[in-house]
C-alpha positions in Angstrom: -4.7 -28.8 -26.1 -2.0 -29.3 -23.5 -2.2 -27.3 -20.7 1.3 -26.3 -19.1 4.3 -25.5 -17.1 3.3 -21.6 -16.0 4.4 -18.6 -16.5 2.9 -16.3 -16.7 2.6 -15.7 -17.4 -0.1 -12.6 -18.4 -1.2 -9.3 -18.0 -2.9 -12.0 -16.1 -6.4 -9.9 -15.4 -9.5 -12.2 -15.2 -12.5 -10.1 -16.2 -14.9 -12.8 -15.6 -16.7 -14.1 -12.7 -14.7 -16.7 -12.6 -14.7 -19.6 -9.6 -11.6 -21.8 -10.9 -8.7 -21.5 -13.0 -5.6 -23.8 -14.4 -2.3 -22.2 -14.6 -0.4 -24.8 -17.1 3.3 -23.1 -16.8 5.4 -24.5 -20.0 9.1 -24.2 -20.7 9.9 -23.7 -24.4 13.3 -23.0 -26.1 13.7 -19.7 -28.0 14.0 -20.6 -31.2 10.1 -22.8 -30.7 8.6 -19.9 -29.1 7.4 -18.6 -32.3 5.6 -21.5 -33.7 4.0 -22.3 -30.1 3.0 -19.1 -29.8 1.6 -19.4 -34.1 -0.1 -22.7 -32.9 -1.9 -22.0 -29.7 -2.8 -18.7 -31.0 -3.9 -19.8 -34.7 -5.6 -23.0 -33.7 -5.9 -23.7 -30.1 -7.5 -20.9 -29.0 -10.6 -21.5 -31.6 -11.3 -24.5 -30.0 -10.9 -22.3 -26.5 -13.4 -20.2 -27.9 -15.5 -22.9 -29.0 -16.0 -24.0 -25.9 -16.5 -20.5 -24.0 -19.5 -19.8 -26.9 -21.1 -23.4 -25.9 -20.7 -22.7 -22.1 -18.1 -24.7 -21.0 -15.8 -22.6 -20.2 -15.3 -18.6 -19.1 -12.2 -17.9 -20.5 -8.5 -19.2 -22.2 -5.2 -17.1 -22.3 -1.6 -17.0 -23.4 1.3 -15.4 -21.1 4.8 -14.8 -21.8 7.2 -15.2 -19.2 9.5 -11.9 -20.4 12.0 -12.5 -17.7 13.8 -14.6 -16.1 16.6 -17.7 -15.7 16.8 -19.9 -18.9 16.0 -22.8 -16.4 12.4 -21.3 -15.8 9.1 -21.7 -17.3 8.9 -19.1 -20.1 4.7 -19.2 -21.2 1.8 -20.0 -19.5 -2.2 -21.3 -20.0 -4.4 -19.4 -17.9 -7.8 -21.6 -18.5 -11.1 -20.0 -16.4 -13.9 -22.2 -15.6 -17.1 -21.5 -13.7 -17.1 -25.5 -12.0 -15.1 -27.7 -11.0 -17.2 -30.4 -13.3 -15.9 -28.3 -16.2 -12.5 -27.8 -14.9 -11.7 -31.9 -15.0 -13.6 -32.7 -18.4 -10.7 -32.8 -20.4 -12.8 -34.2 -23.7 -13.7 -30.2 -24.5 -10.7 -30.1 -26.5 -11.9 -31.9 -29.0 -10.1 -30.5 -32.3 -11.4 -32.9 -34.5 -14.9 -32.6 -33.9 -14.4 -28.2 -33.2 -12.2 -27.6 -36.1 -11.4 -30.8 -38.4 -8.2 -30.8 -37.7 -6.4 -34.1 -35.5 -4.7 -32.7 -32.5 -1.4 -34.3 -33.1 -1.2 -32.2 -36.2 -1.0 -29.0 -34.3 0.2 -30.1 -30.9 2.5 -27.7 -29.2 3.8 -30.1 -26.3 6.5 -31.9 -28.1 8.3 -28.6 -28.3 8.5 -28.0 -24.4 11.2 -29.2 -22.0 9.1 -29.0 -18.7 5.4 -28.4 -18.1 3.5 -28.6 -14.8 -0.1 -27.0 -13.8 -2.3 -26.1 -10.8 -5.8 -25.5 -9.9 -6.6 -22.2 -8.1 -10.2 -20.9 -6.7 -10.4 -17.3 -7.1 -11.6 -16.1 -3.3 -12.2 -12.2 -4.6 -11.4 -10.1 -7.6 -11.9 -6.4 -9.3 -12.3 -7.7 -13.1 -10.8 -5.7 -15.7 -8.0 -5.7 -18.5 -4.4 -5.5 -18.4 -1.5 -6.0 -21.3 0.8 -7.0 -18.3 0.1 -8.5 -15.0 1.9 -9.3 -11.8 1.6 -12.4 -10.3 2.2 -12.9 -6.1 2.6 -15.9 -4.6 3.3 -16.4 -1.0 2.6 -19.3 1.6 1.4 -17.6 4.7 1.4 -18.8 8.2 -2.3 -18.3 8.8 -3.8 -18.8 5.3 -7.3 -17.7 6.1 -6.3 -14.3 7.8 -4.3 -13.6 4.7 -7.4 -13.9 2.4 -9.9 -12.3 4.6 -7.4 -9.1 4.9 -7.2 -8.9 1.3 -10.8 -9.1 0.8 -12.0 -6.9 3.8 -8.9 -4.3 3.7 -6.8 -4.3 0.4 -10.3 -4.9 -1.6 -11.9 -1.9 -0.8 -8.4 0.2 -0.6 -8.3 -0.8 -4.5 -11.8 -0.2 -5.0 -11.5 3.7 -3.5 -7.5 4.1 -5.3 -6.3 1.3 -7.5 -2.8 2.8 -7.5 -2.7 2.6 -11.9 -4.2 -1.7 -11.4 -6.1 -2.0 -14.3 -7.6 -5.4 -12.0 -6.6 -7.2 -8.9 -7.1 -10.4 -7.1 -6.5 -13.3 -5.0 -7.1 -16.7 -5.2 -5.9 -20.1 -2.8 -4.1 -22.7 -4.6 -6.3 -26.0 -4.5 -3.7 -28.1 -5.8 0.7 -29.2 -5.2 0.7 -27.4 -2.0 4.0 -28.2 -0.2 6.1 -27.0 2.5 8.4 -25.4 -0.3 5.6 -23.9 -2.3 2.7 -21.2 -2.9 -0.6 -21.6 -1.1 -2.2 -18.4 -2.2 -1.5 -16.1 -5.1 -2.8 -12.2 -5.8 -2.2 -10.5 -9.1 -2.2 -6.6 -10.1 -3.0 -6.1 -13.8 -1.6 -2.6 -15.3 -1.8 -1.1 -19.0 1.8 -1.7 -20.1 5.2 -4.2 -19.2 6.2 -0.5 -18.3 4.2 0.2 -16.0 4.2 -3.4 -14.3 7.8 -2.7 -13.8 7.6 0.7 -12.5 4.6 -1.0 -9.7 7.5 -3.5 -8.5 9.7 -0.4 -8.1 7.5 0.7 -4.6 9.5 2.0 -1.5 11.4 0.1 1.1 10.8 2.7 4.3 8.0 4.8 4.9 5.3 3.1 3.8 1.7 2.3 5.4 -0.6 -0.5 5.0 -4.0 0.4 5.2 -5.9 0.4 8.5 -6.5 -2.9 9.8 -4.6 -4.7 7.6 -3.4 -8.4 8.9 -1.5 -9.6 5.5 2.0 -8.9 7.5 1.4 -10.7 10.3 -0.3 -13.6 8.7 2.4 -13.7 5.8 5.6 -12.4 8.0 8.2 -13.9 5.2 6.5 -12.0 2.6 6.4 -13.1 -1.3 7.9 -16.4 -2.2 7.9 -14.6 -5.4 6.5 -12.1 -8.2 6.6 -12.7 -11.9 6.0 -10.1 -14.0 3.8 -11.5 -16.8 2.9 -9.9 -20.5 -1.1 -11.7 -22.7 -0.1 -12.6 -25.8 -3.9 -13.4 -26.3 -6.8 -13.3 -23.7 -10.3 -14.6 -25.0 -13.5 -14.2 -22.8 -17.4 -14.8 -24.2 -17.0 -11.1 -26.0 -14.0 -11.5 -27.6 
């Protein structure tokens, strides 16, 4: 399988204890969206799932970009591994040896128009499911104060109210880290699109950060963005 151009891409909500993930964002015209979708979802992911059962893998999921510019990214890959070993072993997908089939005969990449991917290590995380997800990038100014806030401060303010998150987290981008670009990326996972929506919708005055928090001062320019993501399919070792 090609991994991609993001997205997401997802209710992105990792509900494994996960070390490392690929985000492969793909662009795809409308009218191949459907048979991508039939072919990652009908083939590709049984040899995802082949390799999760034989322990090469934690997890494999398909996000749909719902909105956005028609010059964008409109799916992603999220791909979960537990080492970096099994991050760069690309000979796992294997479809003629998992499923018989030659991977040219259901390959999904001649149908995109851009593609790109990045490797992220997940610094903290309160697992759980989501049919929608919202992805937030930012580059701060003082990287490492910006993760430890999150984990010390926004961690356990989740953990006592997670505000209708069905999972959060944060993890530092390991890979095409520019001047122009993300370094760091947290997601909030919630039941519905709906409700991911009505999350982005937060007030502009009167709001309070929890005590202590330093994300503000290490991130002062705030999101670089937030994409609203909805799983087409999420498979984990129980599903």
């Amino acid at each position: 399988m090609k991994k991609l151009f993001l997205i997401l891409l997802l209710a992105f909500s990792f509900g494994v204890n996960a070390q490392y993930y690929t985000i492969t964002y793909i662009q795809v015209p409308y009218g191949d969206q459907a048979e991508v979708a039939r072919l990652e979802t009908k083939y590709w992911s049984q040899v995802a799932k082949a390799n999760i059962d034989s322990g090469k893998q934690l997890a494999w999921g398909l996000f749909a970009r719902p909105y956005g510019n028609s010059d964008q990214w409109t799916h992603a890959f999220v791909n979960v591994y537990q080492t970096l070993e099994q991050l760069t072993d690309n000979s796992i997908w294997n479809t003629e040896e998992i499923l018989g089939i030659s991977a040219e005969d259901i390959q999904t990449f001649g149908y995109y128009t851009g593609s790109g991917i990045n490797v992220w290590k997940i610094e903290d995380q309160i697992p759980g499911e989501g049919k929608a997800t919202i992805w937030n990038f930012a580059k701060p100014d003082n990287l490492s104060m910006f993760i430890d806030s999150n984990k010390k401060i926004w961690k356990k303010q989740f953990e006592k109210d997670m505000g209708g998150r069905t999972s959060w987290g944060i993890a530092k981008k390991l890979t095409t880290v520019s001047q122009n670009n993300s370094s760091v990326m947290t997601w909030d996972s919630y039941p519905s699109l709906a409700d991911a929506l009505d999350a982005l919708d937060y007030p502009l005055e009167g709001y309070s950060a929890p005590k202590g928090d330093m994300t503000s001062e290490a991130n002062p320019d705030g999101w670089i963005a937030q994409v609203v993501v909805q799983q087409v399919m999420w498979i984990t070792a129980t599903q």
